[in-house]
C-alpha positions in Angstrom: 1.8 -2.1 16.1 4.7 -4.5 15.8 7.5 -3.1 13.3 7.3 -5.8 11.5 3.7 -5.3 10.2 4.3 -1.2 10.2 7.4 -2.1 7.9 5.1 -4.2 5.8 2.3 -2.1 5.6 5.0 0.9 4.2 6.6 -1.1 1.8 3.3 -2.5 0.4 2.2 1.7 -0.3 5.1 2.1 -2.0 5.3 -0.7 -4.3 1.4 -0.3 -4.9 2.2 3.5 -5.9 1.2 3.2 -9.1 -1.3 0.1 -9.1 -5.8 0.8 -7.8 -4.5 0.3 -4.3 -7.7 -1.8 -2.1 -7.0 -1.8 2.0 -8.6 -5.2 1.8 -5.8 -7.0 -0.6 -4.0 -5.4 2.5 -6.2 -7.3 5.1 -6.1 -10.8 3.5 -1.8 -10.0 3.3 -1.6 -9.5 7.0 -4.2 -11.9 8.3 -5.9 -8.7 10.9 -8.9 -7.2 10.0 -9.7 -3.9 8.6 -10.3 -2.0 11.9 -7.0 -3.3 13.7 -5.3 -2.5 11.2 -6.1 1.3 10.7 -6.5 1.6 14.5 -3.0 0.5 14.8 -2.0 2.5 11.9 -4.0 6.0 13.0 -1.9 5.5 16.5 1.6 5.3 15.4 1.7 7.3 12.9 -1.5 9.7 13.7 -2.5 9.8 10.3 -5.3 7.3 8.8 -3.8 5.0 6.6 -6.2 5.9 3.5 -4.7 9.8 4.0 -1.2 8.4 3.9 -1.5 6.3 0.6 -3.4 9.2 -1.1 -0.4 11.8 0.6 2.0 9.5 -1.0 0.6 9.0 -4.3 0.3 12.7 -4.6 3.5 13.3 -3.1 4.7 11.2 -6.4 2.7 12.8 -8.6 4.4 16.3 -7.6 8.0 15.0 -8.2 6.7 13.5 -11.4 5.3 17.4 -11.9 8.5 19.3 -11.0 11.1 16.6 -12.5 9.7 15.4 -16.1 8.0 16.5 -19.2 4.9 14.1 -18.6 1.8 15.8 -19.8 -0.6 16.3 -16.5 -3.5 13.6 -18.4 -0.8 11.3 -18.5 0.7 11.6 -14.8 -3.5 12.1 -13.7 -3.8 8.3 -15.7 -1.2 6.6 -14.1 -2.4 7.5 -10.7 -5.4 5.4 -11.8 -7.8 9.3 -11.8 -10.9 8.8 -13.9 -9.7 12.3 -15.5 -7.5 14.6 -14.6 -10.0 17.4 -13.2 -10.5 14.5 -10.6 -6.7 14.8 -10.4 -6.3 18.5 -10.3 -9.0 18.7 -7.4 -7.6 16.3 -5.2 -3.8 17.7 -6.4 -5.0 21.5 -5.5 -6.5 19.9 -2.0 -3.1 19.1 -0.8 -0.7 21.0 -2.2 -3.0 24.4 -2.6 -2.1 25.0 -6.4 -3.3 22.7 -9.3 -0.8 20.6 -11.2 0.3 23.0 -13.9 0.4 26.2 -11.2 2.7 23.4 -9.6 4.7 22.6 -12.1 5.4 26.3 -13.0 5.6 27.5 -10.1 9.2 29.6 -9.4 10.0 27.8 -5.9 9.4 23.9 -4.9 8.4 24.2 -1.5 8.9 20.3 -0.1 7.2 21.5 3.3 3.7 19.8 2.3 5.8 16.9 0.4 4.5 13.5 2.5 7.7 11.6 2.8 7.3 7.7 3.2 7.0 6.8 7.2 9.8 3.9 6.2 12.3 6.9 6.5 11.7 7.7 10.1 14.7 5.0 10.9 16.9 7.1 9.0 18.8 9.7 10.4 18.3 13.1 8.9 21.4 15.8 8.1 21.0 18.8 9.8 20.9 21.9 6.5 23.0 24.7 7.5 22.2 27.8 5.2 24.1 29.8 3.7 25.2 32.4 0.8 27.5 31.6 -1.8 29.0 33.9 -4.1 32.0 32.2 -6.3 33.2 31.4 -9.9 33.5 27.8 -10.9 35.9 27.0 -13.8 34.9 23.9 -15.6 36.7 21.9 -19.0 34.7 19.1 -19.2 30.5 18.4 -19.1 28.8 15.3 -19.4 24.9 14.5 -19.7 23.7 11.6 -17.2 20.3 10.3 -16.4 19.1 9.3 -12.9 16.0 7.3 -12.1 13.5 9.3 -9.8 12.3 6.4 -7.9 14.7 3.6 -8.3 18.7 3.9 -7.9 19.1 -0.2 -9.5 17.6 1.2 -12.6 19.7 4.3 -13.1 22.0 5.7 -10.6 24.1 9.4 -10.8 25.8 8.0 -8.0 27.8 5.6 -9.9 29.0 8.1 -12.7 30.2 10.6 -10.1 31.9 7.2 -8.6 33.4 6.7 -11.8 34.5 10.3 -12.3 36.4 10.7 -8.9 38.3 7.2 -8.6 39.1 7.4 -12.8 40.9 11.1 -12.0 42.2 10.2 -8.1 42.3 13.9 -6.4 42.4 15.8 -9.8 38.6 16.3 -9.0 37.7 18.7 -5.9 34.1 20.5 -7.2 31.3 19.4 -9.2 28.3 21.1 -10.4 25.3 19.5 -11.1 22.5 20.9 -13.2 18.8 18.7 -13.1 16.4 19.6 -16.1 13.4 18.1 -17.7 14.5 15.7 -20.2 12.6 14.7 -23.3 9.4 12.8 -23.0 10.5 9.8 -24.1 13.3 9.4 -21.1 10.5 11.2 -19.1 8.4 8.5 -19.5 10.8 6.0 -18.0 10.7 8.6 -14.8 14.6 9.7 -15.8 16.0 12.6 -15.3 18.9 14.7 -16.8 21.4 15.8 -15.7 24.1 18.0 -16.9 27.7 17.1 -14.8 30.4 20.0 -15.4 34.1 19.7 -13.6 37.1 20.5 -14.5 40.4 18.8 -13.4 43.6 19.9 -10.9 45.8 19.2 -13.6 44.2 21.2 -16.6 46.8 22.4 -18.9 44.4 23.9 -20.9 43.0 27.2 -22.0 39.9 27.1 -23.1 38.4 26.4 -19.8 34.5 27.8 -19.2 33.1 29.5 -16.2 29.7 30.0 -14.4 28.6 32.2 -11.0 27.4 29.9 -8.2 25.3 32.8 -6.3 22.7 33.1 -3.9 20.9 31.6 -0.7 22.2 27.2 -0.8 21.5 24.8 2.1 24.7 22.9 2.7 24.2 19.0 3.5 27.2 16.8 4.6 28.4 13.4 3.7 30.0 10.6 4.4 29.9 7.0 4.3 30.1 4.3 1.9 28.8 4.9 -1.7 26.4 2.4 -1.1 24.8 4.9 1.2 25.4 8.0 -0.4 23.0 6.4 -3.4 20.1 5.9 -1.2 20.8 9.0 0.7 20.9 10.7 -2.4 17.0 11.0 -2.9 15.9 10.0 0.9 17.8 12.3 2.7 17.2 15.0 1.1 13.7 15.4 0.2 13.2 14.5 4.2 15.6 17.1 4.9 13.8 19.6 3.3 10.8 18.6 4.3 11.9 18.7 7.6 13.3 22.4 7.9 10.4 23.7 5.8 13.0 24.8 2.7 11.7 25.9 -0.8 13.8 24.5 -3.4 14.6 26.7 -6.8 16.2 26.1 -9.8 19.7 26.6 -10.2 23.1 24.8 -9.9 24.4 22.2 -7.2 28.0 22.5 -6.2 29.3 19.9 -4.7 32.1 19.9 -2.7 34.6 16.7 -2.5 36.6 16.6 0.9 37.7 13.2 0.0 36.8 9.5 -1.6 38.0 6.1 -2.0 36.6 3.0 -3.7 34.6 2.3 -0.7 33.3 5.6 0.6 33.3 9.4 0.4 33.0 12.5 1.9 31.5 15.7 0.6 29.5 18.9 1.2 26.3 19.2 -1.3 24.7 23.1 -1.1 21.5 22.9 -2.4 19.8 25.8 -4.2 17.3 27.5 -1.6 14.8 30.8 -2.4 
């Protein structure tokens, strides 16, 4: 298959995630018939193409789980089910518990997440893991949202931009704590996120602490922010997919080794059972 047509065929699952996606609005687009097209499709990527879109869609559907307050009817709804015990079956099919077990559910294990074939291009940090057992002092916490699906809508990355370049090397940690915001900003697929730091030159004294402790995956960085805010979501849910890691709730530390306006470097350990 030419990389032209895979590179369409990808980007037209993803931007039909949400929409009653037909293979044959696909086969008018293209111009090849039906057959070609999933023969092609079955031997690059040895999956059918009907198995990936429902893998991705479901794939969605368990980040939608894990990462907002939608009710499951709702998510099962928007996913175009006809109800959501139509949802649930097909959910329990792929990921082997049903949405709310999911959801619930004290680890989230990315190895049966279907990551979109439009990331095989990119390259994929290596986790190294590790135990961490240390104190972080913090003075100041701000709440941010970041969009789940789409960085031009809402973007972390350009807060923690912000934060660094505003305090030039007064910044050398961050933690990061995700968490299910109200429905409302859950509905517009945002996330919150509570941002604690504290500064090099703190004078003062009422400064806050918390235990960063237990098994973390460390991922490196560096590039050009630009990067980093793509690389931010696609990196690492393929990394994790990749080395089979169950994710679990707790605190990110991130670790700044240096930045500019252009680009920066850092270590992110990520939160591991």
């Amino acid at each position: 298959m030419k990389d032209s047509i895979s590179n369409y065929i990808l980007s037209w699952v993803e931007e039909n995630n949400f929409t009653i996606l037909h293979i044959g609005d696909l086969v008018a687009d293209i111009g090849y018939s039906r057959r070609t097209i999933e023969t092609w499709f079955k031997e690059k990527y040895r999956l059918s193409l009907g198995e990936y879109i429902l893998r991705r869609r479901l794939s969605r559907a368990a980040i939608m789980l894990r990462m907002t307050s939608i009710p499951v009817t709702d998510i099962a709804y928007l996913f175009h089910y006809q109800s959501s015990q139509g949802f649930s079956r097909a959910f329990k099919k792929m990921m082997g518990l049903t949405p709310s077990e999911y959801r619930c559910a004290r680890g989230w294990n990315f190895d049966i997440l279907q990551p979109s074939f439009l990331l095989s291009e990119h390259e994929t940090p290596e986790l190294e893991v590790c135990y961490l057992d240390e104190t972080f002092i913090y003075t100041y916490e701000i709440i941010e949202h970041d969009h789940l699906f789409d960085t031009s809508v809402h973007d972390i990355t350009k807060k923690i931009k912000k934060l660094l370049t505003e305090n030039r090397h007064d910044i050398d940690k961050i933690i990061l704590m995700p968490r299910r915001p109200e429905l409302g900003k859950s509905r517009s697929y945002l996330v919150e996120v509570l941002i604690s730091y504290a500064l090099q030159s703190d004078t003062v004294t009422n400064k806050k602490s918390c235990i960063v402790r237990g098994r973390y995956a460390r991922m490196p960085f560096s590039g050009s922010w630009e990067i980093y805010s793509a690389f931010n979501k696609i990196a690492f849910v393929k990394a994790m997919v990749n080395q089979r890691l169950t994710l679990r709730d707790g605190i990110y530390l991130m670790k700044i080794n240096g930045y500019s306006d252009e680009s920066v470097d850092f270590d992110v350990f990520i939160p591991i059972l």
